[in-house]
C-alpha positions in Angstrom: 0.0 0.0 0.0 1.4 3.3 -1.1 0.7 6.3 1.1 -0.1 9.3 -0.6 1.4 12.4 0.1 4.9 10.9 -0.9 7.6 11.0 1.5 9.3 13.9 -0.4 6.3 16.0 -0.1 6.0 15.2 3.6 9.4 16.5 4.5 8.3 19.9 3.4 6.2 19.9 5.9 8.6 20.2 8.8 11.9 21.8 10.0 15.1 20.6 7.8 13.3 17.6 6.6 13.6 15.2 9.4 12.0 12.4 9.2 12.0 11.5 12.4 9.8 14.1 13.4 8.1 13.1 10.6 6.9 9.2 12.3 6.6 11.0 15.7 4.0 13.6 14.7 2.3 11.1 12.5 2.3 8.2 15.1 0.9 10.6 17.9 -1.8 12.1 15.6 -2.5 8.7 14.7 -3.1 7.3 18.3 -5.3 10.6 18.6 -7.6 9.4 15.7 -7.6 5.5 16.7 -9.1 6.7 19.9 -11.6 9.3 18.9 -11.9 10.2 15.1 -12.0 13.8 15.3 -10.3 14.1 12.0 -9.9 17.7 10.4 -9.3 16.6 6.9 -11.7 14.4 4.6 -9.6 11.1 3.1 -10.3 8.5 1.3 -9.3 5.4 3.6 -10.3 4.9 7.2 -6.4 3.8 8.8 -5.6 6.3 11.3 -2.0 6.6 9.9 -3.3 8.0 6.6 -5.6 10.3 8.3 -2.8 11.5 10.0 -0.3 11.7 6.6 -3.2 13.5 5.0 -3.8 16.2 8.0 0.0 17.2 7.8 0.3 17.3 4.6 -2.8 19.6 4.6 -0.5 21.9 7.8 -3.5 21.1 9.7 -1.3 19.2 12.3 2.0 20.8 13.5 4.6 20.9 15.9 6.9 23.2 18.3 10.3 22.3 19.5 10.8 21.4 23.0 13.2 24.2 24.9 15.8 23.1 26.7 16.7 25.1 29.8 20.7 25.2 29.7 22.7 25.9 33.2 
């Protein structure tokens, strides 16, 4: 099964193209949607993951980094 936005489009979607943060945000939005489907986009399959792919594709879904309080 091919999930569609691509990869390549994907990494557009967040800071320097990492795709870790890539699987983090979609895993967590996914467990969101598994749990209650509260999705903000319309797509065309029912698995949480490519709900979650489609929403940040869409910017629908973001992310802030994490500051780190340095002493």
């Amino acid at each position: 099964m091919i999930i569609k936005p691509g990869i390549s489009a994907l990494e557009k979607c967040v800071e320097d193209g990492c795709r870790y943060i890539l699987v983090t945000m979609a895993a967590k939005r996914a467990r969101m949607l598994g749990e209650n489907d509260d999705s903000t986009v319309t797509c065309d399959s029912e698995n949480p993951v490519s709900k979650a792919v489609m929403e940040i594709s869409c910017g629908k879904i973001g992310y802030k980094k994490a500051k780190i309080d340095e002493e």
